[in-house]
TORLO-255895 format. One line per field, with one value per atom (N, C-alpha, C, CB): residue number from 1; x, y, z; residue in three letters; atom name. Coordinates in pm, 1 decimal. Glycine has a CB too. Example, Ala and Ser with C-alpha at 12.3 -4.5 7.8 and 13.67 -1.06 7.14 Angstrom:
resi	[1, 1, 1, 1, 2, 2, 2, 2]
xx	[1319.0, 1230.0, 1320.0, 1130.8, 1285.0, 1367.0, 1290.0, 1408.4]
yy	[-569.0, -450.0, -330.0, -447.3, -225.0, -106.0, 3.0, -59.8]
zz	[780.0, 780.0, 780.0, 904.6, 708.0, 714.0, 787.0, 572.5]
resn	[ALA, ALA, ALA, ALA, SER, SER, SER, SER]
name	[N, CA, C, CB, N, CA, C, CB]
***
This chain:
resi	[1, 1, 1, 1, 2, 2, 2, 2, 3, 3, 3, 3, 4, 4, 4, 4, 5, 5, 5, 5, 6, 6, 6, 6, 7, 7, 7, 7, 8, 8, 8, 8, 9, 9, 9, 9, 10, 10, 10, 10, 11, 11, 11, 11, 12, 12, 12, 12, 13, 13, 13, 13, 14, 14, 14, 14, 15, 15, 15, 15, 16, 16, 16, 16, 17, 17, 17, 17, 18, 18, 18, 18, 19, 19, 19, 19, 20, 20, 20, 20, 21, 21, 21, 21, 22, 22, 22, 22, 23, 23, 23, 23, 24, 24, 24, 24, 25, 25, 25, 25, 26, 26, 26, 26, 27, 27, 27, 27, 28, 28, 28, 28, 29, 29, 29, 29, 30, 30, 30, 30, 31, 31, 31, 31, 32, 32, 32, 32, 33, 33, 33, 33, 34, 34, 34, 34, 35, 35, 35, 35, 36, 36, 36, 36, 37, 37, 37, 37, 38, 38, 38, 38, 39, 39, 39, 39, 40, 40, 40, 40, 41, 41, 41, 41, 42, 42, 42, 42, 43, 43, 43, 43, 44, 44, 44, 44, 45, 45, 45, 45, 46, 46, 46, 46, 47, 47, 47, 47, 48, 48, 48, 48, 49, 49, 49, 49, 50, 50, 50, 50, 51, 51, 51, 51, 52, 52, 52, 52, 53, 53, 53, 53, 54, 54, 54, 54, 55, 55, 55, 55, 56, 56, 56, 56, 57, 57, 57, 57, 58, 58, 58, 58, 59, 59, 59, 59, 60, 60, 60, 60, 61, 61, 61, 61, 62, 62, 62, 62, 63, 63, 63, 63, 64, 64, 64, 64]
xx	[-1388.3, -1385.6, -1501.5, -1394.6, -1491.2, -1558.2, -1721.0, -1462.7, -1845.4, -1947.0, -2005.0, -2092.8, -1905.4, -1954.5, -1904.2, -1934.0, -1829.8, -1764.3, -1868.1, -1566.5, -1936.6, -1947.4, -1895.3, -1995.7, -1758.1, -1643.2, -1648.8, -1462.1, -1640.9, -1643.8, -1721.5, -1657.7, -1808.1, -1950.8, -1993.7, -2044.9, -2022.2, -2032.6, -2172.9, -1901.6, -2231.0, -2398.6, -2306.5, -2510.8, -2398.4, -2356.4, -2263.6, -2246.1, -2200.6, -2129.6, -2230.9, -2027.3, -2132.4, -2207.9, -2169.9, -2127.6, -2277.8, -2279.0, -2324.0, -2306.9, -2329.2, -2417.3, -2477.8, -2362.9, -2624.9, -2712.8, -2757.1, -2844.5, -2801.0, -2850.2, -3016.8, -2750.5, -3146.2, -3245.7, -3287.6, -3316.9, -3398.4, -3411.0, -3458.0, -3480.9, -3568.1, -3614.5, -3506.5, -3715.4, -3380.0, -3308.0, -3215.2, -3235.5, -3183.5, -3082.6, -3077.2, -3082.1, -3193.4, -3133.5, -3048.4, -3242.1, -3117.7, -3065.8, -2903.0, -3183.3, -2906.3, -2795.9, -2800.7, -2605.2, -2884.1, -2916.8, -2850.6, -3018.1, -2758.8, -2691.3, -2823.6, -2557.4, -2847.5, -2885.2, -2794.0, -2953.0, -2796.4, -2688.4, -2738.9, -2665.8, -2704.7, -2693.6, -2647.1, -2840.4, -2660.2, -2625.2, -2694.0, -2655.6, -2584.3, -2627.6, -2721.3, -2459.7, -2815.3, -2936.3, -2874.5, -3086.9, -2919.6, -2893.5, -2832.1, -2996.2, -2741.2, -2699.5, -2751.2, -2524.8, -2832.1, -2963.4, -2868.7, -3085.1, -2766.4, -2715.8, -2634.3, -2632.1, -2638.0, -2585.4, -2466.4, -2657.2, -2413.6, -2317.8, -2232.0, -2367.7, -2084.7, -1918.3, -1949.8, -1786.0, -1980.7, -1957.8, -2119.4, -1795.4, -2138.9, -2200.0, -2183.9, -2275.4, -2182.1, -2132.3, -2178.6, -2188.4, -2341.9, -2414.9, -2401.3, -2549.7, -2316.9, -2334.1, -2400.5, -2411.1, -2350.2, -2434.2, -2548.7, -2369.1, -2679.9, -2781.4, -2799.2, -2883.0, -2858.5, -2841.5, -3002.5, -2691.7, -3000.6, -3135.1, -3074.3, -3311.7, -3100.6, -3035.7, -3165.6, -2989.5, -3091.5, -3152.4, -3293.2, -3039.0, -3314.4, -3412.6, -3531.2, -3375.3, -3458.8, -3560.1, -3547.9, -3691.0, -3470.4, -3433.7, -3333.7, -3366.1, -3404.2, -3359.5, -3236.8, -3495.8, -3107.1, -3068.5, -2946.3, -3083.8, -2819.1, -2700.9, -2631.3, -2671.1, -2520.2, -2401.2, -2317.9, -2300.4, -2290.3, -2200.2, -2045.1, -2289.1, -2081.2, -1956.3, -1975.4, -1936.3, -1860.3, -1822.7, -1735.0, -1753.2, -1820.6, -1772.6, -1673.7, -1821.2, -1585.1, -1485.3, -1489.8, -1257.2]
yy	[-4561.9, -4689.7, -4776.5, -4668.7, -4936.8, -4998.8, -5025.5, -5136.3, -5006.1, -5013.6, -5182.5, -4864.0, -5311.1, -5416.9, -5462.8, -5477.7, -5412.3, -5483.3, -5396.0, -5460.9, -5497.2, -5412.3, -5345.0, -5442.9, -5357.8, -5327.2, -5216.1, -5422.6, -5152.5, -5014.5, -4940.7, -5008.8, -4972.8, -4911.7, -4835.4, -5022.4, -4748.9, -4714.3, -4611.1, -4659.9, -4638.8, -4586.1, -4406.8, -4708.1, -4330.1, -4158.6, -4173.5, -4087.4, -4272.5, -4230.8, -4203.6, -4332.9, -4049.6, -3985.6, -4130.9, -3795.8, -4159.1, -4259.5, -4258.7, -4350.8, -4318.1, -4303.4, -4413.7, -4260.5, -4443.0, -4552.6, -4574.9, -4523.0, -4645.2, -4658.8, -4710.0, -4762.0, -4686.0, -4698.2, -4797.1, -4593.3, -4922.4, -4997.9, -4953.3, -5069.2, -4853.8, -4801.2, -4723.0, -4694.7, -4703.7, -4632.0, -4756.6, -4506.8, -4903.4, -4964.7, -4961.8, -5088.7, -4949.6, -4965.3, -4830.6, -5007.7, -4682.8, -4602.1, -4552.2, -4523.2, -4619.5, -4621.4, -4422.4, -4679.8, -4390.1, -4286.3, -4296.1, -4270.0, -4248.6, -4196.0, -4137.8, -4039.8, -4157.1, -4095.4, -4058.8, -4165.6, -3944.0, -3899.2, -3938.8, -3734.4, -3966.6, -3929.0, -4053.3, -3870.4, -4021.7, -4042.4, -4163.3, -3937.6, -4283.7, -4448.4, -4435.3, -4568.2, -4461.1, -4492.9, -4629.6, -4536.6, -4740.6, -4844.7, -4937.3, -4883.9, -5052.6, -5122.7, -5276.5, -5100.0, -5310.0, -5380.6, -5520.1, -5307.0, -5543.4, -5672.6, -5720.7, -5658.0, -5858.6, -5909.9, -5983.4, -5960.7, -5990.4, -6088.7, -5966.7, -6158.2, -6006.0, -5955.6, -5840.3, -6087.1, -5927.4, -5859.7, -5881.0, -5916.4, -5810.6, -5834.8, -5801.3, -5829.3, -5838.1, -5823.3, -5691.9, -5944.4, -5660.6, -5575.3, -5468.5, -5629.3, -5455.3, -5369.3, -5394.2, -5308.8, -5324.3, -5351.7, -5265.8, -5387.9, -5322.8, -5247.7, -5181.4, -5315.7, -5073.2, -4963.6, -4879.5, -4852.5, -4845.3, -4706.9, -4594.0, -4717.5, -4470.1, -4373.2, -4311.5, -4269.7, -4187.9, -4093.5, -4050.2, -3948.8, -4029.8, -4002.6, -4099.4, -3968.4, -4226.4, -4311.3, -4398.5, -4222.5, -4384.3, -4455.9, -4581.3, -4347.7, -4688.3, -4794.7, -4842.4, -4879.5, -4842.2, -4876.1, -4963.0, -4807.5, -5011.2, -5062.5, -4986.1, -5188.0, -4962.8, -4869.0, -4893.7, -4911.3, -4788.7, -4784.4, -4680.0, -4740.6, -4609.1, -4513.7, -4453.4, -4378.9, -4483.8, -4386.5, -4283.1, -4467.2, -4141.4, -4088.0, -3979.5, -4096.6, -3943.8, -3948.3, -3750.4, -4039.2]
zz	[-2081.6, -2011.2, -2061.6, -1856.3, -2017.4, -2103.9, -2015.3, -2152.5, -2110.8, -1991.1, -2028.3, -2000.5, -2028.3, -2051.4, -1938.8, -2169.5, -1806.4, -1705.6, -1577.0, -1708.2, -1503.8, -1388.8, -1269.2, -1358.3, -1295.4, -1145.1, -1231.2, -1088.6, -1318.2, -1389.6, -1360.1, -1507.3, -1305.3, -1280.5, -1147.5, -1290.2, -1106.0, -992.4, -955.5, -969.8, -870.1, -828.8, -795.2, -620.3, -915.0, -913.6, -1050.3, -742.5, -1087.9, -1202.8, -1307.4, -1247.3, -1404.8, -1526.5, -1635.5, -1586.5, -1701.6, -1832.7, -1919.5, -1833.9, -2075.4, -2183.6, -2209.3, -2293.0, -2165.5, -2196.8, -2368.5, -2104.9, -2364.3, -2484.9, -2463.6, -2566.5, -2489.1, -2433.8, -2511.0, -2414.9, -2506.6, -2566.6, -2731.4, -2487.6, -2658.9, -2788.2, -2927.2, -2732.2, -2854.7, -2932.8, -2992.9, -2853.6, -2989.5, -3007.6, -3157.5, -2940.6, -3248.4, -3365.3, -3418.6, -3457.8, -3392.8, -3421.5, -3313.6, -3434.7, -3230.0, -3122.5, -3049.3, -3229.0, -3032.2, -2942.2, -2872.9, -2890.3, -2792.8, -2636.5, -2541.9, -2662.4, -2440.2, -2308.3, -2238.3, -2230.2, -2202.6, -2045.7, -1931.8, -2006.4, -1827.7, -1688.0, -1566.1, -1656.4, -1450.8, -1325.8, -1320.3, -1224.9, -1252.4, -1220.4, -1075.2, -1187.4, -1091.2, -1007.4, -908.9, -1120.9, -1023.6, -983.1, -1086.1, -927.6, -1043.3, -1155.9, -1101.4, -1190.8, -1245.1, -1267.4, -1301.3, -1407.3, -1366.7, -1430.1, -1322.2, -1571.6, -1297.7, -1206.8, -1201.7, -1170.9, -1312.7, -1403.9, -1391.9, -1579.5, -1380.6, -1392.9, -1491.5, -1467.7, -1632.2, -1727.5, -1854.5, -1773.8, -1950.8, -2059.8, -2135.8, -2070.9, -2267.5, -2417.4, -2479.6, -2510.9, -2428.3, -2475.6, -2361.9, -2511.8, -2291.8, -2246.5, -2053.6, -2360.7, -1927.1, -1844.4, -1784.5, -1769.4, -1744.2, -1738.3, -1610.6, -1772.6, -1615.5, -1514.3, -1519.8, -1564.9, -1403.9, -1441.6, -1388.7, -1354.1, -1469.1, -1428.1, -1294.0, -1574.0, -1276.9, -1173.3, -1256.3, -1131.6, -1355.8, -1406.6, -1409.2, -1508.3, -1407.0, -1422.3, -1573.0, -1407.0, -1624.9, -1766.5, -1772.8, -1858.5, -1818.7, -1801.6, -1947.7, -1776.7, -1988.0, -2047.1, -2052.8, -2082.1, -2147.7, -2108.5, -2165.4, -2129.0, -2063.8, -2049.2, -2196.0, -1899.0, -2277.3, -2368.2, -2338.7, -2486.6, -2274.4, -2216.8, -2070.2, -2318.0, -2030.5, -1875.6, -1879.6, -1758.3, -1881.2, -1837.9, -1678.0, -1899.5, -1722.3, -1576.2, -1550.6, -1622.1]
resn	[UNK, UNK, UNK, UNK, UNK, UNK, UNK, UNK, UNK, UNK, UNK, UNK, UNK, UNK, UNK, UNK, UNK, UNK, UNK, UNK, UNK, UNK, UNK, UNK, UNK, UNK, UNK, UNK, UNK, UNK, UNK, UNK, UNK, UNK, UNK, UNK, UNK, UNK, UNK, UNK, UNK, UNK, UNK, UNK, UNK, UNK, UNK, UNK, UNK, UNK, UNK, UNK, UNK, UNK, UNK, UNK, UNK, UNK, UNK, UNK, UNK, UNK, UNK, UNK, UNK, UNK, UNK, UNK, UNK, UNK, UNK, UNK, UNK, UNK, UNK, UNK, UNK, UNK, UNK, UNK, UNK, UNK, UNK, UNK, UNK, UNK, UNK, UNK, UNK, UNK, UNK, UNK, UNK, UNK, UNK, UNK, UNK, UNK, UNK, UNK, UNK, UNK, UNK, UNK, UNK, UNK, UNK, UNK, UNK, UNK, UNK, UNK, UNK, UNK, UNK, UNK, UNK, UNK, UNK, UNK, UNK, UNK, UNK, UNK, UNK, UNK, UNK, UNK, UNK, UNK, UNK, UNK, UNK, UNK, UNK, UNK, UNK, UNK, UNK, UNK, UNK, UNK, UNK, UNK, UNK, UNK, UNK, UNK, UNK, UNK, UNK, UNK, UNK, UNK, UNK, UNK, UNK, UNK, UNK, UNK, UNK, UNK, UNK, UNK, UNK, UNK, UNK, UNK, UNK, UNK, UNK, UNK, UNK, UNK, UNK, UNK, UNK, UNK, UNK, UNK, UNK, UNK, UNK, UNK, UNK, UNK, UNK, UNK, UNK, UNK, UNK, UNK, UNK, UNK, UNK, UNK, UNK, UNK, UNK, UNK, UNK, UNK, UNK, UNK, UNK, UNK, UNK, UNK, UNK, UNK, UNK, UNK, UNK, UNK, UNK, UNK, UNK, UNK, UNK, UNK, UNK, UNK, UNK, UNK, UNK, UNK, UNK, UNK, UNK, UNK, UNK, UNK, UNK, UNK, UNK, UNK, UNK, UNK, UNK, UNK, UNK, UNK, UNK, UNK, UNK, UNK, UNK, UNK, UNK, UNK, UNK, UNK, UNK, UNK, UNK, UNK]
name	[N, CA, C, CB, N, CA, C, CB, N, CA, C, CB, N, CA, C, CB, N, CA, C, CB, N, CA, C, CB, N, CA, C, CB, N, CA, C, CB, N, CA, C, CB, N, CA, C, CB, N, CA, C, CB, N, CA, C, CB, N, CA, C, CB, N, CA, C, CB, N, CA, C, CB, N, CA, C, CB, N, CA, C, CB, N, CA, C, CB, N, CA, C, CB, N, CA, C, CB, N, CA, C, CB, N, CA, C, CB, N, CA, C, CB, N, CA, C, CB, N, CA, C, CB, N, CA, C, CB, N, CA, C, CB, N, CA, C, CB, N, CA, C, CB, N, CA, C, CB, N, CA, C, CB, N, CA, C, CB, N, CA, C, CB, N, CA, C, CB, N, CA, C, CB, N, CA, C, CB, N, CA, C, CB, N, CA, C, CB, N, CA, C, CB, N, CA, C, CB, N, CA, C, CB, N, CA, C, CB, N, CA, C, CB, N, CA, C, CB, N, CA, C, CB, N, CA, C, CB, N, CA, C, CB, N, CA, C, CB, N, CA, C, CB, N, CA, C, CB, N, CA, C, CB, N, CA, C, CB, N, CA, C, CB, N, CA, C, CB, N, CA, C, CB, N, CA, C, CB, N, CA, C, CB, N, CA, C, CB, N, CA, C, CB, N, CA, C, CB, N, CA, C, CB, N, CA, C, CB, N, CA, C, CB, N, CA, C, CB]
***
């Protein structure tokens, strides 16, 4: 599913962030939506979230 829409998105869903520090090499992060940080419908780059850990990135995949 696509992580550029926020109705996709849900606080506990498993996801793959991408961390700022990782965008050029495009790193995946795992885990659990904390909170979802972007306030807008949708974003191109992706919407921003912090996981349970504490890692701030934008959503590239949801996993189900």
């Amino acid at each position: 599913m696509e992580g550029t829409k926020r109705a996709n998105i849900k606080i506990g869903a498993q996801v793959s962030i991408v961390l700022k520090k990782n965008q050029r090499s495009g790193e995946l992060t795992v885990g659990s939506v904390e909170k979802i940080l972007t306030n807008s419908p949708n974003h191109p780059h992706g919407i921003k979230v912090r996981l349970d850990g504490g890692d701030v990135g934008r959503v590239k995949q949801i996993h189900q």
